[in-house]
N, C-alpha and C positions, 0 to 999 in steps of 0.2 A: 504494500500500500504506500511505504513512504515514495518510493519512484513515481508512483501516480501524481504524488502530492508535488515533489519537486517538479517534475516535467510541467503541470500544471501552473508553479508559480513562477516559472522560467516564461512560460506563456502570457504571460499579464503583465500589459505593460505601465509603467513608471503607477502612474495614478491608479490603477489597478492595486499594485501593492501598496500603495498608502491606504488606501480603501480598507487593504484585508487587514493592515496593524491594526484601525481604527476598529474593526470588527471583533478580530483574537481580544483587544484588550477588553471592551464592553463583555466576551463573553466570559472570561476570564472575570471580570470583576461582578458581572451579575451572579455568575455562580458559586462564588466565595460567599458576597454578601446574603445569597440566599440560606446559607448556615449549613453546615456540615457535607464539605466539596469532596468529591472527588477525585481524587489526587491523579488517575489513571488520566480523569477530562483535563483535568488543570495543566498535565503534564504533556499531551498531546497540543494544545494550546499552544502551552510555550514552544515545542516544537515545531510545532507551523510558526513562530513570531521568531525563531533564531532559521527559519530557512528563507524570510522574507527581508532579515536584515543582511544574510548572506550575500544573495541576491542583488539587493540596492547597492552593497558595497563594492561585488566585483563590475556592476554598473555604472562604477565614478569613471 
């Protein structure tokens, strides 16, 4: 699955992935605040938000 995920955020361009930070982090933060998270969701999250920051940086 994470190939899916990479090949996927290789395909979205520039504002695309600002989009998706903007998205991980709301979900990431509703699901915390909803009380007693998921660490498996929470962690997949960051996951997707360290391959988008990847990404923008081999981008500069």
């Amino acid at each position: 699955m994470s190939i899916l995920i990479e090949a996927q955020i290789k395909s979205l361009r520039t504002e695309g992935l600002l989009l998706l930070v903007e998205d991980v982090e709301r979900r990431i933060g509703s699901h915390v605040a909803g009380g007693d998270p998921v660490e498996e969701y929470v962690d997949h999250q960051k996951y997707i938000l360290s391959l988008v920051q990847q990404e923008l940086e081999r981008r500069k």
